[in-house]
C-alpha positions in Angstrom: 204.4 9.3 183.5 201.9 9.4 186.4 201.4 13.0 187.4 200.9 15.7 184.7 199.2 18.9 185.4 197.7 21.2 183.1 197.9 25.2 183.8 195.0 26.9 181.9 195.3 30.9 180.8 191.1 31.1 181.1 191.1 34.4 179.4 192.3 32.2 176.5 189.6 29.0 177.3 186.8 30.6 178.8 184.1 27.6 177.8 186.9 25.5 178.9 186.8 23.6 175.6 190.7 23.9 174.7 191.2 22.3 178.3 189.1 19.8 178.0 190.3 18.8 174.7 194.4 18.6 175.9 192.8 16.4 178.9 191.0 14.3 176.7 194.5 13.8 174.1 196.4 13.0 177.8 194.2 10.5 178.4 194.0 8.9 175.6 197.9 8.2 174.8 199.1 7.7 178.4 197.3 5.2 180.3 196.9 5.5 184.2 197.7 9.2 184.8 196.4 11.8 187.1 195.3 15.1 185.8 195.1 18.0 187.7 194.5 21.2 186.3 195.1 24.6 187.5 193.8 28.1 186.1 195.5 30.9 185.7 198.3 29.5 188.0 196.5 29.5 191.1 198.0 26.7 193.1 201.2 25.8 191.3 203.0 26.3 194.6 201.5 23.9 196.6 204.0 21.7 197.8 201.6 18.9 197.0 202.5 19.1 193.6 205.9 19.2 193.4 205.9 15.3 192.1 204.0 16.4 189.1 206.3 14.4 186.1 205.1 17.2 184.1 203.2 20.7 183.5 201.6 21.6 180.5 201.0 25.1 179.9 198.0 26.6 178.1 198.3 29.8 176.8 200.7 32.2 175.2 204.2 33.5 176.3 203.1 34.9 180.0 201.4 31.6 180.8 204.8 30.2 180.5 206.5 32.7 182.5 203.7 32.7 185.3 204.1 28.9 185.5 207.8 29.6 185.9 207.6 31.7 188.6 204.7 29.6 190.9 205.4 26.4 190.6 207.1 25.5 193.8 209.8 22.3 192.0 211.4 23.7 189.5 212.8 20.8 188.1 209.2 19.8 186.8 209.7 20.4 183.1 207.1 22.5 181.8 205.5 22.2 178.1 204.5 25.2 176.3 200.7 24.8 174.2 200.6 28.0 172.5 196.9 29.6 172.4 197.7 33.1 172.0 199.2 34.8 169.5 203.1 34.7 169.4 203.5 32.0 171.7 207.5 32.3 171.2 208.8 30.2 174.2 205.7 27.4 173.4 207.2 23.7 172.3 204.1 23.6 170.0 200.4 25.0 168.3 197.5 23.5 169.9 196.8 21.6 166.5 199.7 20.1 167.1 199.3 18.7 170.7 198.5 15.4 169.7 201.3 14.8 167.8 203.3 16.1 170.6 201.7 13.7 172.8 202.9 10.6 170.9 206.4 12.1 170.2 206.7 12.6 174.2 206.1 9.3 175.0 208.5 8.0 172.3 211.2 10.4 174.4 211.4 12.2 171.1 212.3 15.4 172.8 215.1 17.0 175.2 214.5 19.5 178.4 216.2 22.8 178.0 217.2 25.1 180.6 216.6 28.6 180.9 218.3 31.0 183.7 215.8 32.8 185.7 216.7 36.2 188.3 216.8 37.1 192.1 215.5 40.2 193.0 215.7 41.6 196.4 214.6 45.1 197.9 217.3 45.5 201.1 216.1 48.6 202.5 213.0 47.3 203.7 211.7 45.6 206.9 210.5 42.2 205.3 212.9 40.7 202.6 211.2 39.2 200.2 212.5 37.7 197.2 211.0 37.6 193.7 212.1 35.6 191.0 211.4 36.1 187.2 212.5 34.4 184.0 212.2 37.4 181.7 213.0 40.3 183.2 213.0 43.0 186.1 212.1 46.3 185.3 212.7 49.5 187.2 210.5 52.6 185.3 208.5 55.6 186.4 204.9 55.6 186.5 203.3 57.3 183.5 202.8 60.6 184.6 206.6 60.6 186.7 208.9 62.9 185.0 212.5 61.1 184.5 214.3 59.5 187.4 218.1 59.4 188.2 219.4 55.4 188.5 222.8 54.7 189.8 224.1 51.6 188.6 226.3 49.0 190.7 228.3 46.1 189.3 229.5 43.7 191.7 229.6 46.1 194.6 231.7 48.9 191.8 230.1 51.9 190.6 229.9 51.5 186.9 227.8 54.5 186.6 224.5 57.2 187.1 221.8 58.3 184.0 218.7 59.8 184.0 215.9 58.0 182.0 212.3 56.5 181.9 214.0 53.0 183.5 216.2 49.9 183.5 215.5 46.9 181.6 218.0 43.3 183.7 217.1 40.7 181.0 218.0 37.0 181.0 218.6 35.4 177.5 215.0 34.3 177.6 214.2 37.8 177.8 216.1 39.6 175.3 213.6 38.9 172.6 211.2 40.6 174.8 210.8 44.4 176.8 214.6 45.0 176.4 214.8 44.4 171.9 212.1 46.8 172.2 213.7 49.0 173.8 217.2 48.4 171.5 218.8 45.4 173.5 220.5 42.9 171.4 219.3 39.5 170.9 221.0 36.6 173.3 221.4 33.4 172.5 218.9 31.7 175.0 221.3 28.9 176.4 224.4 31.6 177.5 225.3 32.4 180.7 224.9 36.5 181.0 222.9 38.7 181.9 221.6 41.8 179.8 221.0 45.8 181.4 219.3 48.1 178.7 218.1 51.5 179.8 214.6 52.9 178.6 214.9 56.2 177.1 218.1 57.4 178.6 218.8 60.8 178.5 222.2 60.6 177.7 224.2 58.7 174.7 226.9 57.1 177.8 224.3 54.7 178.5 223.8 51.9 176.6 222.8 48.2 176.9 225.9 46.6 178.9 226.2 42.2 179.0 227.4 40.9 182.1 229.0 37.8 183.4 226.0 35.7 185.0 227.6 35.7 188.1 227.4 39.5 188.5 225.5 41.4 191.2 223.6 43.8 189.6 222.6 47.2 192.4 220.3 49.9 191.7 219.9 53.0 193.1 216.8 55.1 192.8 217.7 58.9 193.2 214.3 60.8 193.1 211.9 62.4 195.2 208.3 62.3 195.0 207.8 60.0 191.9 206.2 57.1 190.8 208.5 54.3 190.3 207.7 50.6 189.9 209.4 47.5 190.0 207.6 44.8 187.2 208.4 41.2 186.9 208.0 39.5 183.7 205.7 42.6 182.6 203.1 40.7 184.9 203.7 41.7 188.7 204.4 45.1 189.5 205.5 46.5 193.3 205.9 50.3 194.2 208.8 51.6 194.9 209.9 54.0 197.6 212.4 57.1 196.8 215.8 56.6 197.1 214.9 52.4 197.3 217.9 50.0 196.5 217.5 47.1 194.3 219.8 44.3 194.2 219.6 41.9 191.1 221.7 38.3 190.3 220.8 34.9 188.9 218.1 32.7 190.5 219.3 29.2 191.5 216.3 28.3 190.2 215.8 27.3 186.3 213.1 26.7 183.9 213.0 23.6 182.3 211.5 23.9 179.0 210.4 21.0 176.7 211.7 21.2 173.4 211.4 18.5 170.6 214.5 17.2 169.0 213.7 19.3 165.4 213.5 22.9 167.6 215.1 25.2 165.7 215.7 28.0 167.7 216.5 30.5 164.5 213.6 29.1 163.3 211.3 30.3 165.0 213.0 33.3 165.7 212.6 34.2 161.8 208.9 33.6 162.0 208.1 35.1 165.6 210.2 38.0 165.8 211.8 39.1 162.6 209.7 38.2 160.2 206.0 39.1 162.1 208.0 42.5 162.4 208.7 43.3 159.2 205.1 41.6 157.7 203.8 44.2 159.8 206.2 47.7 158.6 204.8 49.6 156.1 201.8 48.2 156.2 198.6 50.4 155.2 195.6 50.7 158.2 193.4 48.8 157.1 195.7 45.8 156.9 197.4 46.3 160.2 194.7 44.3 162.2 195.2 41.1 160.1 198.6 41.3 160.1 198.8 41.3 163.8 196.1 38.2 163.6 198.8 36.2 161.3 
């Protein structure tokens, strides 16, 4: 283990103390290494780091999906420090990063991977592709009135609704945007791929589960609106009326460190059900702390 790079969320380490402190742990139970640390992901696609043996990512949730999305190797396995507050894709809690550190070098742990999305806009001049490990996210802007999608399957018509937008989820991403918005839960290790609509305006629309190897096309059908396409909830691009979007599985993957007592349901419990129903019913004044917990 020579090359292990540390990716910093600095709105979470502003002093810089958290990052000093996982440097410091490195150090001290792996001899010989070279550190390099990024912030806020700027420089994870360098090709000059694609031989990193590891990344460690310092933040919450969107640290680990920013990492995702920059670094340039994907086969560098990343490990998620969690210093925000649900931190539900993070291997561990920052008071436990030294004892992570000694069960990593005693190869107490596995590498997980987690499917990630293609998006492509084919109407346009220059292709570009972006990639996310959440989800893509076609909605109006917040003062657009509804917008008509027409939705594609594998080059068939499946069908057209009018709604505030379109939630394509991987696995990963189910416990995210699209639960909110009443998609089911996915098993994070399965092969599919998850379309929920936001606010449709008609009961015939409702979340559908594809084969991964579908291609997923969408139509915008609107004039004079503001539509947007988000990746991950953290990159957003304009869209034009009547733009095409065309959606499938990345062959890239996110390799996620996970020591060998993960339990997925687990932390699911805590993170997600439970943290939601702490936080029901709960009066004002308490609201605050429960969110804090």
């Amino acid at each position: 283990m020579k090359n292990i790079g540390i990716n910093i969320n600095t709105t979470k380490d502003k002093d810089g103390k958290i990052g000093k402190y996982v440097k410091d742990i490195i150090g001290q139970y792996i001899d010989d290494t070279n550190i390099f640390v990024f912030k806020d992901s700027i420089g994870l696609e360098n090709i000059k780091y694609n031989y990193l043996d590891i990344i460690v990512a310092l933040g919450g949730d969107g640290t680990i999906l920013r990492t995702s999305r920059n670094l340039n190797n994907s086969n560098i396995p990343i490990l998620g420090v969690n210093i925000g507050n649900l931190g539900f894709l993070s291997s561990v809690e920052l008071l436990e990063f030294e004892t992570a550190m000694k069960r990593f070098i005693n190869d107490d742990y596995y590498v997980e991977e987690r499917m990630m999305l293609n998006c492509t806009l084919p109407n346009r001049n220059e292709l570009e592709k972006y990639t996310a490990l959440n989800d893509i996210v076609v909605s109006k802007g917040t003062l657009a009135r509804v917008v008509k999608y027409e939705l594609h399957i594998d080059n068939k018509f499946y069908i057209d609704f009018t709604g505030d937008g379109l939630i394509i989820a991987t696995p990963t991403g189910s416990t995210a945007y699209s639960l909110s918005a009443g998609g089911p839960i996915i098993y994070p290790n399965l092969d599919v791929i998850e379309v929920t609509p936001i606010c449709p305006l008609s009961l015939s629309m409702r979340t559908i589960v594809l084969d991964s190897k579908s291609e997923i096309s969408v139509n915008i059908k609107c004039e004079h609106e503001s539509i947007f396409l988000t990746l991950d909830g953290q990159r957003a691009i304009k869209l034009n009326s009547y733009e095409k979007i065309l959606v499938s599985v990345s062959e890239q993957k996110c390799r996620l460190v996970k020591f060998n007592d993960y339990n997925y349901f687990g932390i699911l419990r805590k993170k997600i059900i439970s943290r939601t129903a702490d936080c029901e019913g709960e009066k004002d004044e308490d609201i605050a702390s429960c969110k804090n917990n």
